[in-house]
C-alpha positions as CSV (number, residue, x, y, z in Angstrom):
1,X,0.0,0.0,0.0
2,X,1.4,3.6,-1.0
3,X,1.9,6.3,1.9
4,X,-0.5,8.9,1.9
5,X,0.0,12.9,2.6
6,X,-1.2,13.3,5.7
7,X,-2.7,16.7,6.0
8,X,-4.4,18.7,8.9
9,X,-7.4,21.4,7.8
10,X,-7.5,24.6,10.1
11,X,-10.3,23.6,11.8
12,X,-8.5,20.2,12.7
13,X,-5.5,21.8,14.2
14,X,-7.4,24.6,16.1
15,X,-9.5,21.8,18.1
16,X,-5.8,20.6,18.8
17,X,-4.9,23.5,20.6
18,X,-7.8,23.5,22.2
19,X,-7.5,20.4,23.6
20,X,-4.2,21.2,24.6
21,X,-4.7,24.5,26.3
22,X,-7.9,22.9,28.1
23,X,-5.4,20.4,29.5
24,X,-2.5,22.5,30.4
25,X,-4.6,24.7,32.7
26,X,-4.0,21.5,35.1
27,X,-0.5,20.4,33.2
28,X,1.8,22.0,30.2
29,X,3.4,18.4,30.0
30,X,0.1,16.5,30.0
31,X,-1.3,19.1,27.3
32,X,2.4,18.4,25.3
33,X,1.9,14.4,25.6
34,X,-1.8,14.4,24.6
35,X,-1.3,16.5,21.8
36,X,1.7,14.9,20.5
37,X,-0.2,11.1,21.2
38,X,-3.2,12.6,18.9
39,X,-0.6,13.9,16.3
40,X,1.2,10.6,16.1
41,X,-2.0,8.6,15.6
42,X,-3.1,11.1,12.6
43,X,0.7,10.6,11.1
44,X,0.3,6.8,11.2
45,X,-3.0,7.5,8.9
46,X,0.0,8.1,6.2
47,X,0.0,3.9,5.9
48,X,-3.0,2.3,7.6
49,X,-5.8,4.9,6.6
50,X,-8.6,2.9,5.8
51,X,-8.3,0.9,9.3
52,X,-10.5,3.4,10.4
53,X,-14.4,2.9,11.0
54,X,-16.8,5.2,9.5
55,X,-18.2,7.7,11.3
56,X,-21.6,6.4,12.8
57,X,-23.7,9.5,13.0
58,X,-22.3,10.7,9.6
59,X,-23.0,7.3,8.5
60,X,-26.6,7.6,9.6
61,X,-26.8,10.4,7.1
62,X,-25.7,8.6,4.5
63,X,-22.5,10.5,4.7
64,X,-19.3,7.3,4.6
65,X,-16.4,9.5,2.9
66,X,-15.5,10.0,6.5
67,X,-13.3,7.8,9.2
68,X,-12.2,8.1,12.5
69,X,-9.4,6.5,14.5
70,X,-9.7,6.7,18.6
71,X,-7.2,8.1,20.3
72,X,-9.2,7.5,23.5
73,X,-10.4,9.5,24.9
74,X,-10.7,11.4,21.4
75,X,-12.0,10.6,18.1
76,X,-9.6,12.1,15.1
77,X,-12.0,12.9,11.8
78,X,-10.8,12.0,9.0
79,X,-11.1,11.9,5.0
80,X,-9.1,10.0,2.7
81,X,-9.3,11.6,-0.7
82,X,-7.0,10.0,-3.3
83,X,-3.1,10.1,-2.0
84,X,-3.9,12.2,0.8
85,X,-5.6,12.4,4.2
86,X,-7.2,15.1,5.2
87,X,-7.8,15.5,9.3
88,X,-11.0,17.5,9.4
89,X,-11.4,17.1,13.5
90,X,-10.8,15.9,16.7
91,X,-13.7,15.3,18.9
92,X,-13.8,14.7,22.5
93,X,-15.3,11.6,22.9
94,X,-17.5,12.2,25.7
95,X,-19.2,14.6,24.0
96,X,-22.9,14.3,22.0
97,X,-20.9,14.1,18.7
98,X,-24.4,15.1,16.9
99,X,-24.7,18.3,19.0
100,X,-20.6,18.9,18.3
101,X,-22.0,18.5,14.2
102,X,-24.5,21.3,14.4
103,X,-22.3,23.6,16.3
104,X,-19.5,23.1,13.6
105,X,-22.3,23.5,11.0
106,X,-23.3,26.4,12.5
107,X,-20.0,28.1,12.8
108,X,-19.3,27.3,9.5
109,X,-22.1,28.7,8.2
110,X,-21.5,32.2,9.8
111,X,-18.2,31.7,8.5
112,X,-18.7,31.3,5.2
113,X,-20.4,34.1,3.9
């Protein structure tokens, strides 16, 4: 199987830093070793990226072009689109993943006019 281009989108790397300043609040170097943990599972997309599952409530939809790897307790988004990955998100697990959708929507929406 060829390696992929792994790629991150903005939105992608700003939930990232999110993450990561949430966490270092309590700890700099448990923000630092969760962030580079989730970045390390998204690189290794570069060779195994369809061991990933579909996305169940984007499957629901009727939407399957995108994957997710855990990376417990987080969900990394992904699409793979010819030779390259694209990471569209990283999703707290713990979270109502369908209420995380419409605020995304939303956002992008106001966004994008």
């Amino acid at each position: 199987m060829a390696e992929r281009h792994v790629e991150w989108t903005d939105a992608a790397r700003d939930d990232l830093r999110a993450i990561a300043w949430h966490i270092a609040q309590d700890s700099l170097d448990n923000a630092l070793a969760v962030a580079d943990r989730i970045d390390q599972r998204a690189a290794a997309l570069a060779m195994l990226s369809t061991r990933g599952r579909i996305v169940p409530e984007l499957r629901r939809m009727a939407e399957t072009r995108y994957r997710e790897v855990i990376e417990e307790p987080w969900r990394i988004i992904y699409r793979v689109d010819g030779s390259m990955v694209h990471i569209a998100a990283v999703v707290d697990g713990r979270r109502d993943v369908r209420a995380w959708l419409r605020e995304r929507m939303a956002r992008f929406k106001v966004t994008a006019r």
